[in-house]
C-alpha positions in Angstrom: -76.4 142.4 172.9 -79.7 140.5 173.1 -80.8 142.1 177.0 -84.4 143.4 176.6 -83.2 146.6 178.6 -81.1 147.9 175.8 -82.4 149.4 172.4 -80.0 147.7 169.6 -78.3 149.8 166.9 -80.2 151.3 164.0 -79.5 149.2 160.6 -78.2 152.1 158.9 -75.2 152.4 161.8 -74.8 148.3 161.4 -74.7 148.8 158.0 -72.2 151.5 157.5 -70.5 149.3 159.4 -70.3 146.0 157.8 -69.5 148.1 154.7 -66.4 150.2 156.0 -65.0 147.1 157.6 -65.2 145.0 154.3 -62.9 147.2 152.9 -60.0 147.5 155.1 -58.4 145.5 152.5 -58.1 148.6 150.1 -57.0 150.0 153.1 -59.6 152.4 154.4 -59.1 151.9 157.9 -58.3 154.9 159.7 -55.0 154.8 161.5 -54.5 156.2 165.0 -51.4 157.6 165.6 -50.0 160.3 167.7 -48.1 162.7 165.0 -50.9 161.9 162.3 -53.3 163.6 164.8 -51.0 166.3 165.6 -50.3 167.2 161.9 -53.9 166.7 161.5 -54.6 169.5 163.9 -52.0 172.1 163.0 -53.1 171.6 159.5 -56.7 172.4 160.6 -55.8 175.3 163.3 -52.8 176.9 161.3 -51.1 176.4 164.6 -48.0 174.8 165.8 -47.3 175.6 169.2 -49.1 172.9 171.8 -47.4 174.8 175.0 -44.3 173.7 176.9 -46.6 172.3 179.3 -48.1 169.0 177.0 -47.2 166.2 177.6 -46.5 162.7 175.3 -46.8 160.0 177.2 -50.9 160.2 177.8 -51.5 160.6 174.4 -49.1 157.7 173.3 -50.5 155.5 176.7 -53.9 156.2 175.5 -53.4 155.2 172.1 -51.4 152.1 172.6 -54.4 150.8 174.7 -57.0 151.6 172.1 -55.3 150.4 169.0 -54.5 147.3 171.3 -57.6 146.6 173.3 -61.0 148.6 172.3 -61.4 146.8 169.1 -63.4 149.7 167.6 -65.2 149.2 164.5 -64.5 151.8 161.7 -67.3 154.1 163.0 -66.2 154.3 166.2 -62.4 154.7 164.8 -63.6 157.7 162.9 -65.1 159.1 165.9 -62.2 158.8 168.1 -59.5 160.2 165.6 -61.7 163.2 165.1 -62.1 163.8 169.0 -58.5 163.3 169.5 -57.4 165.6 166.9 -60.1 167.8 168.2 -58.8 167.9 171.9 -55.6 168.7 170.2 -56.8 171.5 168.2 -58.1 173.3 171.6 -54.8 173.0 173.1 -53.2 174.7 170.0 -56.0 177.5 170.2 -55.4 177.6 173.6 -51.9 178.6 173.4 -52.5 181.0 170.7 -55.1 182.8 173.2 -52.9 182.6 175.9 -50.5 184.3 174.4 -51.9 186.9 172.3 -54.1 188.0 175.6 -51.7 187.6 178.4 -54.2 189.5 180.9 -56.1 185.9 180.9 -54.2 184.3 183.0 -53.6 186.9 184.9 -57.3 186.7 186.5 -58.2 184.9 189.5 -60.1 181.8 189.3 -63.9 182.5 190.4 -65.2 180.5 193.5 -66.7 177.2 192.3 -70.2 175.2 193.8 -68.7 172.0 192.1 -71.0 168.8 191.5 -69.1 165.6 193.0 -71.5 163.2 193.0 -71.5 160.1 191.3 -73.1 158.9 187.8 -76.8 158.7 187.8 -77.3 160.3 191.3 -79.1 164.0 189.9 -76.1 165.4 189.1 -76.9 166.8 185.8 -80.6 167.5 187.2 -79.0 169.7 189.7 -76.6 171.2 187.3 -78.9 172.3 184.5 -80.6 173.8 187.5 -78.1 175.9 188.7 -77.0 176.7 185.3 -80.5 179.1 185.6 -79.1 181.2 188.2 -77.4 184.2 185.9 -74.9 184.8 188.3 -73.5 181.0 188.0 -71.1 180.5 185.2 -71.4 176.8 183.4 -69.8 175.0 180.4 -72.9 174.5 177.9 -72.1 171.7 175.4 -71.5 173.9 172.7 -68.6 175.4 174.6 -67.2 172.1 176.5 -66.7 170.3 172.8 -64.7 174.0 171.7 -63.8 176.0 174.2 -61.8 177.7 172.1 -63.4 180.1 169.2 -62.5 178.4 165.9 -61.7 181.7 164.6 -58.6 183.2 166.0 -59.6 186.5 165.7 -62.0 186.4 168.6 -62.4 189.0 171.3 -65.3 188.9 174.2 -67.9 190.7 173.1 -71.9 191.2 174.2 -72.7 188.2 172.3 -71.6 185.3 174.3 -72.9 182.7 172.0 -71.3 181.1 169.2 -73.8 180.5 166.2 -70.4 178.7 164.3 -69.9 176.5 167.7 -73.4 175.7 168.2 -73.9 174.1 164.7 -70.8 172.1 165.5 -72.8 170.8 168.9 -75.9 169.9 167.8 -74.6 168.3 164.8 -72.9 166.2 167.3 -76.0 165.7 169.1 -77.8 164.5 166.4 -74.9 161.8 165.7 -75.7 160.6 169.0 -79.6 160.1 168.5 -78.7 158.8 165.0 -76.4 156.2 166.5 -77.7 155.4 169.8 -81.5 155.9 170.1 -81.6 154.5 173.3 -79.0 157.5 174.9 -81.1 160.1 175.5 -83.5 158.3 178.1 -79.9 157.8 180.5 -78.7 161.2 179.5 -80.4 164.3 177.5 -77.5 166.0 175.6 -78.6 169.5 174.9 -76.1 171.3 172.6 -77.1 174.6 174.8 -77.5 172.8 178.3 -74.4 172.4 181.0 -72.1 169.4 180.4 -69.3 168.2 182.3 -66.2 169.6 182.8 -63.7 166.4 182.6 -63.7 167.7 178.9 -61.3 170.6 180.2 -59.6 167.8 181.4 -59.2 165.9 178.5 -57.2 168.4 176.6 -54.3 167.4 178.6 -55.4 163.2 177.9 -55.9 162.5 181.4 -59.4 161.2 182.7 -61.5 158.9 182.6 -63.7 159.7 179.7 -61.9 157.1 177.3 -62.3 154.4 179.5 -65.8 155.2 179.8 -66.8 155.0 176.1 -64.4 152.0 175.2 -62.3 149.0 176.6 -58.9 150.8 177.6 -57.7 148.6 180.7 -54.0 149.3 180.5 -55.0 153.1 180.1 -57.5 153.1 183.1 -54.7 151.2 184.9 -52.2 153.6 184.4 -53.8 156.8 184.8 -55.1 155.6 188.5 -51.7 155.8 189.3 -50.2 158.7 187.8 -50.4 162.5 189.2 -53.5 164.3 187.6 -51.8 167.5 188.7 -51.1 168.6 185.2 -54.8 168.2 183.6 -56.2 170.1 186.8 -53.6 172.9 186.4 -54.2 172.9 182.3 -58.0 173.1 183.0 -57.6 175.9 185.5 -56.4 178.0 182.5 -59.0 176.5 180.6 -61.5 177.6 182.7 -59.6 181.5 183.3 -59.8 182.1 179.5 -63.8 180.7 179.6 -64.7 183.4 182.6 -62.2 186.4 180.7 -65.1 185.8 177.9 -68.0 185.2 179.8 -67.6 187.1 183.3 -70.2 186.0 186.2 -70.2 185.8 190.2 -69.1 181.8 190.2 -68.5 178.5 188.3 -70.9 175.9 188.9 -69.3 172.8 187.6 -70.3 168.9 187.9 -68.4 165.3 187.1 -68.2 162.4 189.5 -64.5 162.4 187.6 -63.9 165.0 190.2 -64.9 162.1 193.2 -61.2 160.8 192.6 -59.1 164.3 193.2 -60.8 166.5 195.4 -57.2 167.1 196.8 -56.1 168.7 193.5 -59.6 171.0 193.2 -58.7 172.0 196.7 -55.3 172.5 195.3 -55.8 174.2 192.1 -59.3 176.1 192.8 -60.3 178.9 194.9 -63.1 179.0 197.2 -64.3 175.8 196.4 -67.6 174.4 198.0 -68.5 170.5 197.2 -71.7 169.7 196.3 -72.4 165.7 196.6 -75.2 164.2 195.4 -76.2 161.4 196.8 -78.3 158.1 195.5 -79.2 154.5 196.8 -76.1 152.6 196.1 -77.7 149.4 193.8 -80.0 152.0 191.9 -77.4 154.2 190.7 -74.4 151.7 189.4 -76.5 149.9 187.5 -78.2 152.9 186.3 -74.6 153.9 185.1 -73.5 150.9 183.8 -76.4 151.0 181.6 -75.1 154.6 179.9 -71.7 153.2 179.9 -72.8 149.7 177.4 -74.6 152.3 175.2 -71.4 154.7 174.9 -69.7 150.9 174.3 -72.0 149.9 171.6 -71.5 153.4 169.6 -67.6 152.9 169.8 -67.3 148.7 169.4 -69.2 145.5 168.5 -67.1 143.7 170.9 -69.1 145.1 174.3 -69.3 143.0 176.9 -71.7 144.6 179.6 -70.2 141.8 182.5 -66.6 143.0 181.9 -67.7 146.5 182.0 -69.6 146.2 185.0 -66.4 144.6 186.2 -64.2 147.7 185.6 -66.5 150.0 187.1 -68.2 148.5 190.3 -64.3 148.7 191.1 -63.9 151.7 190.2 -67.1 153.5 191.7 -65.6 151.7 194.9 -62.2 153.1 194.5 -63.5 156.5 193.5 -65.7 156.7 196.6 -62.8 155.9 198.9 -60.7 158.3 197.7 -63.7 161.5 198.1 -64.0 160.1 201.4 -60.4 160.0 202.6 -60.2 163.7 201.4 -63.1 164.9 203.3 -62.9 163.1 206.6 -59.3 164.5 206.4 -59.2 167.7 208.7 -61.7 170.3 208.5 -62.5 169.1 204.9 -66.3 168.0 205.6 -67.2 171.6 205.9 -66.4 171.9 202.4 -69.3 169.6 202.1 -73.0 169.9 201.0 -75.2 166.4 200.3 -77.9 166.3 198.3 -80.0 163.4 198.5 -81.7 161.8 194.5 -85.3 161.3 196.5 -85.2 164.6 198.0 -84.1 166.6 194.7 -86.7 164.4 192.9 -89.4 165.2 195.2 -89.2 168.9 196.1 -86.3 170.6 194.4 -86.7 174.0 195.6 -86.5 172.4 199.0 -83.1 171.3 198.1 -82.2 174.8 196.1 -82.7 176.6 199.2 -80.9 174.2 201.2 -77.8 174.9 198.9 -79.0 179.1 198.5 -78.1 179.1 202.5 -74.4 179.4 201.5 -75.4 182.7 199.5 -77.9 184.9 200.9 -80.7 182.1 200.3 -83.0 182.1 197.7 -85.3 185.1 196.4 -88.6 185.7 194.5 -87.0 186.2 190.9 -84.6 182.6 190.8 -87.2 180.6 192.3 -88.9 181.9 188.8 -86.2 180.6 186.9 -85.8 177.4 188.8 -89.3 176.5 188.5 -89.8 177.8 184.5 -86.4 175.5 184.0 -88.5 172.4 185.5 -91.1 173.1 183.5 -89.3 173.1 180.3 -87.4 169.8 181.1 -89.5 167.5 183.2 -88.1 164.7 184.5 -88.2 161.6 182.2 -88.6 164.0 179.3 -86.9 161.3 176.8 -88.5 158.4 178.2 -87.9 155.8 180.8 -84.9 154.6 181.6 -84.9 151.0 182.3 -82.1 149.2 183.7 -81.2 146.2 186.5 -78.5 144.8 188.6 -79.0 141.5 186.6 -78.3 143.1 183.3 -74.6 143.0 184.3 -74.5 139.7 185.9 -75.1 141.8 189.5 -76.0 141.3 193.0 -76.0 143.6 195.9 -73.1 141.3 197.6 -71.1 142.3 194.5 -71.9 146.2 195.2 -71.3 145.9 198.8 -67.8 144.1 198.0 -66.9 147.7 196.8 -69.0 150.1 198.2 -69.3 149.1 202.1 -67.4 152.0 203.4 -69.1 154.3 201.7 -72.5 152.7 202.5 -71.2 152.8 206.4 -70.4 156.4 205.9 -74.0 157.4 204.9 -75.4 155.2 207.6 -73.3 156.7 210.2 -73.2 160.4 209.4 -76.6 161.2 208.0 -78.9 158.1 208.0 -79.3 157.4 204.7 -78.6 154.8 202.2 
């Protein structure tokens, strides 16, 4: 990785590295294998049961492609085995929750504002912003990495936050400054801020989130063409038990993952307005592709940034056709609010109020706490993020190859690019 534009890997990471690998021989590489992570996590939770709702063949799809084609180094095989088993440790508390306190799934799902834009549009600007409204429920990154208390004797109680949880979060957080110093300017991860929720979506091992921190092309493949229906329907109880312990008016959630199913939100959700931010098209997928070489580099030393760029101009196109099938489908545009980067950028309360007018509008005390968020988290906080088209080998013929439609669409309907 010799591109100006990207901030190498400290020599402490390299060199933890080069020292791990040397001794695969005495056999210290870690192994990646279904059952070892599932005795790994029932061992950890004191759990067995993973629901009669899990399913094997992601997990096994999933690891065949990694242990085949991502060539991680040992760090980034450590990481991975301790996610895995991680995702599977939720599901196992999950269960456990779910059955000791039937009266959660019982509830109905609260009306979601969800964030469908794709990478590098505002999104997470927009989200962290809502996340100040009190009446908004969010996922903060302390709870997306657990939702599920580590200690099964929880019950809701006055004091939402997790002190156990949060150390767990920000020690995460500082793994990812540690190992990637270069992160933070593409994306500020706040153990306390809103993250996405794909992570609900990962407990049942099907999104895109592995394909977007390694090179997984059988498992990208795959997963494109199989029914998402189950990892929608797990996350919907996900996100029951999340709302029985922290009540509030609506979710607010965000992840361009979402661009690919509104069907199975509009399925699965109640009362479900979409919330697209949008962003000119050769600004944000190399933006993007930029985040997705550094989540490469802290998982492999094999990371070619062409053959990623490869993988997901396709699949920004492929996304993008299938949120717009959906919602010129119908009546489905109503379910439709756009948010332009520029405009959020430039006058954000401008665009707050725009998306207020669905509720009443905006009043006196959340334009306070809109404005005091700003404030606290300026734009370009972590420094600037630099990034190009011909980092990846790009032009804008190659975006337009994939993107046209979507580029007509804006043209068309709101005059924009």
């Amino acid at each position: 990785m010799n591109n100006k534009n990207f901030v190498t890997r400290p020599l402490l990471f390299k060199g933890i590295n080069s020292v791990w690998k040397g001794s695969y021989f005495l056999g210290s590489k870690i192994k990646l294998d279904k059952d070892d992570l599932i005795r790994k996590a029932r061992k950890k939770t004191g759990l067995s049961n993973l629901g009669k709702d899990f399913q094997d063949e992601p997990v096994d799809r999933m690891l065949k492609s990694i242990n085949e084609e991502a060539n991680l180094h040992p760090i980034g095989r450590f990481i991975t085995r301790e996610r895995l088993a991680s995702l599977i440790s939720i599901r196992l508390r999950a269960e456990y929750f779910f059955k000791k306190h039937p009266e959660i799934l019982e509830q109905e799902l609260y009306p979601a504002w969800i964030i469908v834009g794709l990478q590098r549009t505002g999104t997470t600007k927009l989200h962290r912003l809502l996340a100040a409204d009190p009446n908004h429920r969010v996922i903060p990154s302390w709870e997306v990495i657990n939702p599920m208390p580590l200690n099964l004797d929880f019950r809701p109680s006055v004091a939402y936050e997790d002190p156990q949880r949060i150390r767990v979060a920000r020690t995460s957080v500082k793994a990812v400054e540690l190992m990637s110093p270069g992160f933070f300017a593409i994306h500020p991860i706040d153990a306390i801020q809103p993250e996405e929720d794909i992570l609900m979506l990962d407990v049942s091992f099907l999104s895109t989130t592995t394909e977007a921190m390694m090179n997984v092309p059988s498992y990208a493949a795959w997963l494109e063409t199989t029914d998402q229906s189950p990892a929608y329907e797990y996350a919907v109880k996900l996100l029951k038990f999340l709302q029985w312990v922290k009540p509030a008016k609506r979710w607010v959630l965000k992840t361009p993952h979402h661009l690919e199913f509104p069907h199975l939100i509009a399925k699965y959700f109640n009362d479900v307005k979409f919330i697209w931010p949008h962003r000119n098209i050769y600004k944000s997928v190399p933006s993007y592709l930029s985040m997705l070489t550094y989540n490469y580099m802290m998982f492999s030393d094999d990371v070619d940034e062409r053959k990623i760029a490869a993988h997901w101009v396709r699949k920004t196109g492929y996304m993008l056709r299938q949120a717009l099938e959906f919602r010129l489908k119908e009546n489905n545009n109503d379910k439709f609010l756009d948010i332009y980067y520029k405009d959020l950028v430039g006058d954000s309360m401008k665009q707050l109020d725009r998306i207020y007018s669905l509720d009443g509008g905006l009043n006196d005390s959340l334009v306070k706490r809109f404005s005091l968020h700003e404030k606290e988290h300026p734009h370009q906080k972590h420094g600037i993020h630099k990034y190009s088209l011909a980092d990846f080998g790009l032009t804008e013929a190659d975006i337009d190859e994939h993107t046209s439609h979507y580029q007509k669409f804006m043209k068309e309907h709101y005059g924009r690019e």
